[in-house]
C-alpha positions as CSV (number, residue, x, y, z in Angstrom):
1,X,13.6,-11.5,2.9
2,X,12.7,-14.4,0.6
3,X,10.2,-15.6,2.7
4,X,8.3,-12.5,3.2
5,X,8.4,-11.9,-0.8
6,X,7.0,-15.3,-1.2
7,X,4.2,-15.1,1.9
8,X,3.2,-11.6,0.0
9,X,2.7,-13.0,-3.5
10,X,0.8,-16.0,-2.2
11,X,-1.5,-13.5,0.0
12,X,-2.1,-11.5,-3.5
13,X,-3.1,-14.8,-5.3
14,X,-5.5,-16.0,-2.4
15,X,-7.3,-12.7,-2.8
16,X,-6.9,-12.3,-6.6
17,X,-10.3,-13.4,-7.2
18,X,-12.2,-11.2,-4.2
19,X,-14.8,-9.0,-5.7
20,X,-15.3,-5.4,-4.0
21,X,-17.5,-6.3,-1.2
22,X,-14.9,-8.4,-0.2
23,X,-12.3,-5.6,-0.2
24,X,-14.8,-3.3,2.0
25,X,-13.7,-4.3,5.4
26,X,-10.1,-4.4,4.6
27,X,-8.2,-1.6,5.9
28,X,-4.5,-1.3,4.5
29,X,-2.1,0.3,7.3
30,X,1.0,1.7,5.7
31,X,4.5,1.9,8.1
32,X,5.5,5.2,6.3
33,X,3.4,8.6,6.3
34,X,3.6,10.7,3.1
35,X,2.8,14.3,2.8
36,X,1.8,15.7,-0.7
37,X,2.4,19.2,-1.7
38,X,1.1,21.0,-4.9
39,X,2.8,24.0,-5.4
40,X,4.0,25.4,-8.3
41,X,1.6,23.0,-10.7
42,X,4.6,20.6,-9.3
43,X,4.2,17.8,-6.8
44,X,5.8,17.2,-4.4
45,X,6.1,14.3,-2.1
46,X,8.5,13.5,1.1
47,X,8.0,11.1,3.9
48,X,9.9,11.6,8.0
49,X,12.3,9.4,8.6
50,X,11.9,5.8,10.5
């Protein structure tokens, strides 16, 4: 797990200086899918399982 924390923060600093145009062909996959709900003036947020 250490490793991976440490491979993530240097990743962030490499890129800490991109400027947008950079960031434009970068898509960001996330393992998890998130559903929002807005009922109620309340939000509400769950994800499924694995």
């Amino acid at each position: 797990m250490r490793n991976h924390i440490q491979a993530c923060l240097q990743w962030a600093q490499d890129q800490i200086t991109w400027s947008l145009n950079d960031w434009t062909p970068v898509l960001f996959i996330d393992e998890s899918i998130f559903c929002v709900d807005f009922t109620d003036r309340h939000a509400r947020v769950w994800r499924t399982t694995n």
